[in-house]
Each structure stands twice: as structure tokens, then as C-alpha cells.
mmCIF file of the N, C-alpha and C atoms, coordinates in Angstrom:
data_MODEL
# 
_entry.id   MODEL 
# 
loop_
_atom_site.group_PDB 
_atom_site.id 
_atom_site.type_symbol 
_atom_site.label_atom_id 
_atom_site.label_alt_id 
_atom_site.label_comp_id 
_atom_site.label_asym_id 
_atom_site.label_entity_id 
_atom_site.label_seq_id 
_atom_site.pdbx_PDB_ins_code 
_atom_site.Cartn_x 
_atom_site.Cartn_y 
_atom_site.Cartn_z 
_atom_site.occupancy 
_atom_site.B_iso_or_equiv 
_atom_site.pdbx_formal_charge 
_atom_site.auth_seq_id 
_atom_site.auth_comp_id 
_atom_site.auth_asym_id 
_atom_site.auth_atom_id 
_atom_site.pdbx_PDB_model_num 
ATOM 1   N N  . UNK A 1 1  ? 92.662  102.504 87.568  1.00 0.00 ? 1  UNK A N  1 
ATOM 2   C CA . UNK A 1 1  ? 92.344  101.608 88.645  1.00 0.00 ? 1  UNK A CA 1 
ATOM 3   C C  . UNK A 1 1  ? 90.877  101.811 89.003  1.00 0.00 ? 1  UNK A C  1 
ATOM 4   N N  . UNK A 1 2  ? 90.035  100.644 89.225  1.00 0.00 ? 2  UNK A N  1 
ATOM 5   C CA . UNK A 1 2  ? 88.659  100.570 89.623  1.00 0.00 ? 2  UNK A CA 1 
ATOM 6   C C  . UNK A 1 2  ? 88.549  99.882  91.155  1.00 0.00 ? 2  UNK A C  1 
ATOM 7   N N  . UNK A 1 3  ? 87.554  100.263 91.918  1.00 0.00 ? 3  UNK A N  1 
ATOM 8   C CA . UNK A 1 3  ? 87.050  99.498  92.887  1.00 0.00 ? 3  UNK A CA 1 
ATOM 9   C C  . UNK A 1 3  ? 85.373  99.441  92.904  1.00 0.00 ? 3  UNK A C  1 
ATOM 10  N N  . UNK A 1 4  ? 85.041  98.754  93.700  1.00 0.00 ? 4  UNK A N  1 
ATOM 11  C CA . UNK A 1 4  ? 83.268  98.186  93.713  1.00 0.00 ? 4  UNK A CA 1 
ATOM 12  C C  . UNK A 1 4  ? 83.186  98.474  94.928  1.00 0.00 ? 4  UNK A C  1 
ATOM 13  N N  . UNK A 1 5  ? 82.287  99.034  95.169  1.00 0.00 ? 5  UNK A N  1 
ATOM 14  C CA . UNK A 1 5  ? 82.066  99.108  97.044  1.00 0.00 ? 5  UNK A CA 1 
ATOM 15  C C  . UNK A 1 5  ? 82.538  99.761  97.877  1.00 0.00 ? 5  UNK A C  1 
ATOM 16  N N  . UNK A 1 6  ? 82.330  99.557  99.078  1.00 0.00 ? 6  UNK A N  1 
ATOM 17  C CA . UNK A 1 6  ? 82.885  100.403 99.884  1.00 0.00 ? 6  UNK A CA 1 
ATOM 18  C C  . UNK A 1 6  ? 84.050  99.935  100.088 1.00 0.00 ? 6  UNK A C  1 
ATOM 19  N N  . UNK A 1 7  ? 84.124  99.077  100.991 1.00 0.00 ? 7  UNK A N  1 
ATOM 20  C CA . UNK A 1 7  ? 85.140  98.167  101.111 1.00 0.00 ? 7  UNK A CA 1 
ATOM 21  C C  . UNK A 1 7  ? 86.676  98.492  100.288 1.00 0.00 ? 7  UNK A C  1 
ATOM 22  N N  . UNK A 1 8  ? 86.272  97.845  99.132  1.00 0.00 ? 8  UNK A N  1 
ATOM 23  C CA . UNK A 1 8  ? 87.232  97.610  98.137  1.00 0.00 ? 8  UNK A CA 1 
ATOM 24  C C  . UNK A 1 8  ? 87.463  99.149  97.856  1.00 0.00 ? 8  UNK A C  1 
ATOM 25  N N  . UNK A 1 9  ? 86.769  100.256 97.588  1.00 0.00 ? 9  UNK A N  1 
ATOM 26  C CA . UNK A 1 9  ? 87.045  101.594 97.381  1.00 0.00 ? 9  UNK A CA 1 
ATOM 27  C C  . UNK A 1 9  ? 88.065  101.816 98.618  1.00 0.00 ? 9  UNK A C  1 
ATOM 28  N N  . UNK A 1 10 ? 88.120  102.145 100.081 1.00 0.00 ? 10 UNK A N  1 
ATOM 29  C CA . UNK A 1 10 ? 88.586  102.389 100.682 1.00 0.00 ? 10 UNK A CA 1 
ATOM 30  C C  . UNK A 1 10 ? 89.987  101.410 100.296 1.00 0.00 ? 10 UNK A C  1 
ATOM 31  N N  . UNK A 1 11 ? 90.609  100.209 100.530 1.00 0.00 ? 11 UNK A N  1 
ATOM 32  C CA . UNK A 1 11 ? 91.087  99.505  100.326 1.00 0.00 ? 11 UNK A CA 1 
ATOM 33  C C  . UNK A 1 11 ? 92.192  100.135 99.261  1.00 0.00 ? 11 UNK A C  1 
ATOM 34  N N  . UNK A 1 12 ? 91.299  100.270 97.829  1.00 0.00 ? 12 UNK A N  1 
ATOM 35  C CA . UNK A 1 12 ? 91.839  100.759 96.784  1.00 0.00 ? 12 UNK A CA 1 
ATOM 36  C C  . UNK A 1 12 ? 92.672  102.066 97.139  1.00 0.00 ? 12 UNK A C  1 
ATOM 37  N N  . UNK A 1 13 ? 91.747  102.855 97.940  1.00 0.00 ? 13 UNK A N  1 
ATOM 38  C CA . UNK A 1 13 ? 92.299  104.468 98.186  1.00 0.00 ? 13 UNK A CA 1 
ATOM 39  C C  . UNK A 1 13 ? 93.581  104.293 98.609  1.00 0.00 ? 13 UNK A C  1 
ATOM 40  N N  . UNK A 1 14 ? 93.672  103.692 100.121 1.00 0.00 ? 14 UNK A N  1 
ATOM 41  C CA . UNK A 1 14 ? 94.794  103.660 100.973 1.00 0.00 ? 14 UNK A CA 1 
ATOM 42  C C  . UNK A 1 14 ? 95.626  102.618 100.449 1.00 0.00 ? 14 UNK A C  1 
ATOM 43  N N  . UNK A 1 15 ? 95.326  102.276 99.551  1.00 0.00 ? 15 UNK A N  1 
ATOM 44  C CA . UNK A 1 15 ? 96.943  101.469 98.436  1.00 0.00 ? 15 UNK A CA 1 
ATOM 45  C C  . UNK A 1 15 ? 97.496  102.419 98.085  1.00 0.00 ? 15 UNK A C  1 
ATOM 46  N N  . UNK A 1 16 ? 97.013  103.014 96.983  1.00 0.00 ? 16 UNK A N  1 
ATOM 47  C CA . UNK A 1 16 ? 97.557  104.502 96.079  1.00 0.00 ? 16 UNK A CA 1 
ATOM 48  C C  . UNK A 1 16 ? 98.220  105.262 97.093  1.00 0.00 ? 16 UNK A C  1 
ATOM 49  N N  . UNK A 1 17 ? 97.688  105.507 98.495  1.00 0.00 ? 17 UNK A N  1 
ATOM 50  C CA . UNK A 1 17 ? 97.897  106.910 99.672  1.00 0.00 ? 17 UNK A CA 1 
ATOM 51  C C  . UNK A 1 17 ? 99.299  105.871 99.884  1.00 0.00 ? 17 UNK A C  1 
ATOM 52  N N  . UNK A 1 18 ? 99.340  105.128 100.282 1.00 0.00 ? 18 UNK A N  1 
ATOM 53  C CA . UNK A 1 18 ? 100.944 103.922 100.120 1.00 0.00 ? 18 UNK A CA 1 
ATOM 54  C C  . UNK A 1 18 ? 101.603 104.143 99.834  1.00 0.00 ? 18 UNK A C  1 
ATOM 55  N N  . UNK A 1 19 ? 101.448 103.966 98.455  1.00 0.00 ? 19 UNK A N  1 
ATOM 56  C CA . UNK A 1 19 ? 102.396 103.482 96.786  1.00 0.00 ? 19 UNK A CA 1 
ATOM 57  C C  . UNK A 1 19 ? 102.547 105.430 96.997  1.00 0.00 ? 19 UNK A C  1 
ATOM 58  N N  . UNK A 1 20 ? 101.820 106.130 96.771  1.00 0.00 ? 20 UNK A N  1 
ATOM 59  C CA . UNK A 1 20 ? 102.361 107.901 95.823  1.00 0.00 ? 20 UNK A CA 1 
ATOM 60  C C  . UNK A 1 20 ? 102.664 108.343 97.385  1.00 0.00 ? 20 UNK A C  1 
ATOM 61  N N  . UNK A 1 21 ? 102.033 108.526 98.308  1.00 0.00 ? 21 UNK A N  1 
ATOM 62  C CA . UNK A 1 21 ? 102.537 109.101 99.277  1.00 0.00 ? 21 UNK A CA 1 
ATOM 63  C C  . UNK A 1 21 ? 103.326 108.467 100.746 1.00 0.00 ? 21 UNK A C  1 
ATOM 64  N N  . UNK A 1 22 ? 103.158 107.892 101.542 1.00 0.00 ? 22 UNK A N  1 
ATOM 65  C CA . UNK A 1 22 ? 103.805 107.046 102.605 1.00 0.00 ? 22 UNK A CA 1 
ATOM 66  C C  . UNK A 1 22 ? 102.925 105.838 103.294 1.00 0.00 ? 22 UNK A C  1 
ATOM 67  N N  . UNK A 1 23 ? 103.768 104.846 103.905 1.00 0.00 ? 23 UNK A N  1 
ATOM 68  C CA . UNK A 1 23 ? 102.662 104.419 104.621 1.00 0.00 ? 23 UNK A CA 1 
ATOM 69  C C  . UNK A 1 23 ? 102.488 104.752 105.684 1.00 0.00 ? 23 UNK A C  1 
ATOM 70  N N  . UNK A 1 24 ? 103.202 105.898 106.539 1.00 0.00 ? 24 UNK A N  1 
ATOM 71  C CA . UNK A 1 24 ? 102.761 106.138 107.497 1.00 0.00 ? 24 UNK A CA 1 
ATOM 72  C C  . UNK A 1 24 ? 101.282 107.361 107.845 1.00 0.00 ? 24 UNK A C  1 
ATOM 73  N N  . UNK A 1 25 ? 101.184 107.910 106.502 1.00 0.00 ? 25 UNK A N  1 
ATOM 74  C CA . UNK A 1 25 ? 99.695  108.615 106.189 1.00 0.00 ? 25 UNK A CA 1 
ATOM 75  C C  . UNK A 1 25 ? 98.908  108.003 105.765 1.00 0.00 ? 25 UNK A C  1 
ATOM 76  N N  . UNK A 1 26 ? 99.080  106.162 105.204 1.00 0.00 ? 26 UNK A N  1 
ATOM 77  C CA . UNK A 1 26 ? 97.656  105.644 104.857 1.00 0.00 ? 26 UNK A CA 1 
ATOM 78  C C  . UNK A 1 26 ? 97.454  105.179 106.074 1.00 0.00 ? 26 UNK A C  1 
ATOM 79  N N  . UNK A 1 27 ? 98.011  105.134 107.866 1.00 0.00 ? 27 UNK A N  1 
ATOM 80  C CA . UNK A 1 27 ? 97.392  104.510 108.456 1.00 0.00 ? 27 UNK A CA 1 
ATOM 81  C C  . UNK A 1 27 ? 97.579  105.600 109.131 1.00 0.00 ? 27 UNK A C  1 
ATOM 82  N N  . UNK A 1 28 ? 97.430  107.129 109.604 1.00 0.00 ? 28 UNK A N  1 
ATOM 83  C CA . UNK A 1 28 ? 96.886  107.624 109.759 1.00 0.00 ? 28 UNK A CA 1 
ATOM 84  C C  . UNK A 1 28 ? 95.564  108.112 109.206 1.00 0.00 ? 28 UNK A C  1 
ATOM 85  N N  . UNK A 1 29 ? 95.643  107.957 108.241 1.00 0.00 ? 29 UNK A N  1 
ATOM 86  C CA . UNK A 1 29 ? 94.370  107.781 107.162 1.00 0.00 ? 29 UNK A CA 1 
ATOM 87  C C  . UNK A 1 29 ? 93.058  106.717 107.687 1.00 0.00 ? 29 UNK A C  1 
ATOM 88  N N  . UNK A 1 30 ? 93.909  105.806 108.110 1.00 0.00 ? 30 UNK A N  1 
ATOM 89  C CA . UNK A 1 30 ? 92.635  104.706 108.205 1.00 0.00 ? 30 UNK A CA 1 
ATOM 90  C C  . UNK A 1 30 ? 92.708  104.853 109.612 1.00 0.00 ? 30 UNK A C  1 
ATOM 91  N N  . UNK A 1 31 ? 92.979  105.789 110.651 1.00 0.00 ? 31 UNK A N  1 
ATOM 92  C CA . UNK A 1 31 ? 92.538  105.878 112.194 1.00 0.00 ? 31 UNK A CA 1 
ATOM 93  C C  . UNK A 1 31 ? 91.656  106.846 111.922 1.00 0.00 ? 31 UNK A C  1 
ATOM 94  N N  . UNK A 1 32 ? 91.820  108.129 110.780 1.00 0.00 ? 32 UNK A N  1 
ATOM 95  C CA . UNK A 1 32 ? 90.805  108.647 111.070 1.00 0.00 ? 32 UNK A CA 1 
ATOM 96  C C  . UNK A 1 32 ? 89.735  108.411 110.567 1.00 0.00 ? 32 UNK A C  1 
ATOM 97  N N  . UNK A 1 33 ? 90.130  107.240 109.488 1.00 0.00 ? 33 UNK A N  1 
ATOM 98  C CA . UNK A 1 33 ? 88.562  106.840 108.779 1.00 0.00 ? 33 UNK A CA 1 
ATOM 99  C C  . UNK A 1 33 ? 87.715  105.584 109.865 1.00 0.00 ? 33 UNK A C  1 
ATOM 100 N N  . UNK A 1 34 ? 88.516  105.717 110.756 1.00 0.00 ? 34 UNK A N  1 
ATOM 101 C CA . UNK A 1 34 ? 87.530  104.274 111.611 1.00 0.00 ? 34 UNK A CA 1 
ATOM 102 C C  . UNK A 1 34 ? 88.165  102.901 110.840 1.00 0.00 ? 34 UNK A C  1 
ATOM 103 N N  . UNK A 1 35 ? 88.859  102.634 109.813 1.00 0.00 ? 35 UNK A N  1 
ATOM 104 C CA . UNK A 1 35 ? 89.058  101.321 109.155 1.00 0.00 ? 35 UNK A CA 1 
ATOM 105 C C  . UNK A 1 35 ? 90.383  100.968 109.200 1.00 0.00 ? 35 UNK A C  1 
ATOM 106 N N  . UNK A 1 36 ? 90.798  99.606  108.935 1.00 0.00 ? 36 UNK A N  1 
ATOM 107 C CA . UNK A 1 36 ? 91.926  98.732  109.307 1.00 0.00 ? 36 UNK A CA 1 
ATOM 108 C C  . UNK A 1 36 ? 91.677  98.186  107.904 1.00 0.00 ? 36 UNK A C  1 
ATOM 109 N N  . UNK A 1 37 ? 92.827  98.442  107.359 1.00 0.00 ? 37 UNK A N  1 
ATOM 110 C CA . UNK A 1 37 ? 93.248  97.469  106.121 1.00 0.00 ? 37 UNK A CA 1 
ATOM 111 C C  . UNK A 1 37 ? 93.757  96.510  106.291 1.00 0.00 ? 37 UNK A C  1 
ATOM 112 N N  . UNK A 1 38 ? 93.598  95.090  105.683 1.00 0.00 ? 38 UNK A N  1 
ATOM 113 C CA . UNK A 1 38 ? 93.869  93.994  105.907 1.00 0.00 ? 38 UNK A CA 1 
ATOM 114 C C  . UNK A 1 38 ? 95.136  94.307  105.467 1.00 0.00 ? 38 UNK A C  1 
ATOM 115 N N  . UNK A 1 39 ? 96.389  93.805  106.573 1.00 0.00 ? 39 UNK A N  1 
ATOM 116 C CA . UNK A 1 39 ? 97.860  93.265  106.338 1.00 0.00 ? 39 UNK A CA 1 
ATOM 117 C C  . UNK A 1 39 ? 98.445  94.455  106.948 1.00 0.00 ? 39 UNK A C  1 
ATOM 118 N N  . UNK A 1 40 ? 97.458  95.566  107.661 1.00 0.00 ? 40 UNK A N  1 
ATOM 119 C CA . UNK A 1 40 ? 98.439  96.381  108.519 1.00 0.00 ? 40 UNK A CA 1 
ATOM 120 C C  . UNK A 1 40 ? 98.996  96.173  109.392 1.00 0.00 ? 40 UNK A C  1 
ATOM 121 N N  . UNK A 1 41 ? 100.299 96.379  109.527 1.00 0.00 ? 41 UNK A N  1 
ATOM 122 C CA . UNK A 1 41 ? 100.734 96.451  110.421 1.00 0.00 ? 41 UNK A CA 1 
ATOM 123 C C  . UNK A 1 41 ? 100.649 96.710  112.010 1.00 0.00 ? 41 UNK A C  1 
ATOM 124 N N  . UNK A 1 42 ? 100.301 95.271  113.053 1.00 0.00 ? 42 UNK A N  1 
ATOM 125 C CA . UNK A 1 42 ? 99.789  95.852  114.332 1.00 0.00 ? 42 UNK A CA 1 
ATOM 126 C C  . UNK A 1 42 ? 98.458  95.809  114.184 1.00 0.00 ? 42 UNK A C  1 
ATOM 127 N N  . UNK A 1 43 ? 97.823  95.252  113.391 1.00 0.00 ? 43 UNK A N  1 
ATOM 128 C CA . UNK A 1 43 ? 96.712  95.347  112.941 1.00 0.00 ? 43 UNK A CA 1 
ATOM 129 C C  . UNK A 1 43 ? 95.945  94.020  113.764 1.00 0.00 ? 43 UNK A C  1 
ATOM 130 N N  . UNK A 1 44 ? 94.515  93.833  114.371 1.00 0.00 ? 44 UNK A N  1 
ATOM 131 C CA . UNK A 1 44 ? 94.225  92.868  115.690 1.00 0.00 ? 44 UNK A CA 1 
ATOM 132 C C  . UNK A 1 44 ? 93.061  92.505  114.982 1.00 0.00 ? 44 UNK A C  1 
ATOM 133 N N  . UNK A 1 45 ? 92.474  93.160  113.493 1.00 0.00 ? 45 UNK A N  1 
ATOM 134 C CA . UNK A 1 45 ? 91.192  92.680  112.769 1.00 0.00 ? 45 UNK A CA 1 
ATOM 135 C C  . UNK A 1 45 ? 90.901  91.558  112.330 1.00 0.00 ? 45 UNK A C  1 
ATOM 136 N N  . UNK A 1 46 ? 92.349  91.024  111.745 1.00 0.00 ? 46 UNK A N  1 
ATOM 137 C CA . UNK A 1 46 ? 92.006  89.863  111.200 1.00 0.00 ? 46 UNK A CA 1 
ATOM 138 C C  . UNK A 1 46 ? 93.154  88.646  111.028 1.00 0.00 ? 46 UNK A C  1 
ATOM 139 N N  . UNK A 1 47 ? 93.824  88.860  112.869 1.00 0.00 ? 47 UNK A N  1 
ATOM 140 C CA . UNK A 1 47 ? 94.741  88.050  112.980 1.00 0.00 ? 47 UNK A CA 1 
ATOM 141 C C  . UNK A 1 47 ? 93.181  86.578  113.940 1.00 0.00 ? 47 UNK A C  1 
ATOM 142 N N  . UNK A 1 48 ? 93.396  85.805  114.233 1.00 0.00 ? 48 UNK A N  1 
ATOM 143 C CA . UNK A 1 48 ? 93.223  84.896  115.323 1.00 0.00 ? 48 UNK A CA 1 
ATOM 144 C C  . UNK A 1 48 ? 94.008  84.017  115.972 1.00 0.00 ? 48 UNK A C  1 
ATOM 145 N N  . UNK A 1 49 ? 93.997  84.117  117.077 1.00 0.00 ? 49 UNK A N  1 
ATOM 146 C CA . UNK A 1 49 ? 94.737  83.214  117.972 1.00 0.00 ? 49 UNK A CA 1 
ATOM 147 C C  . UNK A 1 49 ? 93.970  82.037  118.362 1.00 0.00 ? 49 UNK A C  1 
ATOM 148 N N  . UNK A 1 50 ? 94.563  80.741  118.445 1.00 0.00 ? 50 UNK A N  1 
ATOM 149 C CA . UNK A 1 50 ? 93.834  79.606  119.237 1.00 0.00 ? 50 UNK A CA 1 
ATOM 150 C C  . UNK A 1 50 ? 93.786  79.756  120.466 1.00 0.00 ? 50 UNK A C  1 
ATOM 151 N N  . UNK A 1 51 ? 92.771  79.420  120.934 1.00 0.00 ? 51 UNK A N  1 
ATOM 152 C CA . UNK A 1 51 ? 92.067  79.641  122.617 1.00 0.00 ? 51 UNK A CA 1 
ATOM 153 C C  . UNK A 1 51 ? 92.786  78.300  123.195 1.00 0.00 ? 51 UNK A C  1 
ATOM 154 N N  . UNK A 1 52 ? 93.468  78.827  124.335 1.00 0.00 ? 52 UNK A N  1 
ATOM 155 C CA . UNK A 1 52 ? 94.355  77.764  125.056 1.00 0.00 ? 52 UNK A CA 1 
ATOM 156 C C  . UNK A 1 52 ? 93.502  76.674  126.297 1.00 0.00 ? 52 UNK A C  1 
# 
């Protein structure tokens, strides 16, 4: 498996931390890395709501 960037490296990491170990350590993983993977769960990065 390859990634480019930061982005996509991190991304890449906390798939694998997923898939071999749990998901409840890739998102402890990504609180302590400061980052939100797109499609987490509870996740407020990259939902939007329409303004009423």
C-alpha cells in the first residue's frame, strides 16, 4: 500500500490502524493526532447543514 502526502499518508495509516487493529484506536489515534478522517463517525468536518 502507497500514499502521497500528508493527507492521504495519515488517511492511509488510520485505515490499516482499522482494518489490523480496532476502530476504536484509529480514532483515538486521530484525537491525538489533531485529525478527523473523512466518514468518522460523529465526525462535524465535513458534514454541512443548510442555513434555515
Amino acid at each position: 500500500m502507497t500514499a502521497a502526502g500528508i493527507a492521504s499518508g495519515l488517511e492511509s495509516a488510520l485505515h490499516l490502524v482499522r482494518r489490523k487493529v480496532s476502530a476504536d484506536v484509529a480514532v483515538r489515534a486521530e484525537e491525538v493526532l489533531e485529525y478527523q478522517t473523512r466518514g468518522t463517525p460523529g465526525s462535524t468536518a465535513w458534514s454541512w447543514s443548510s442555513p434555515v
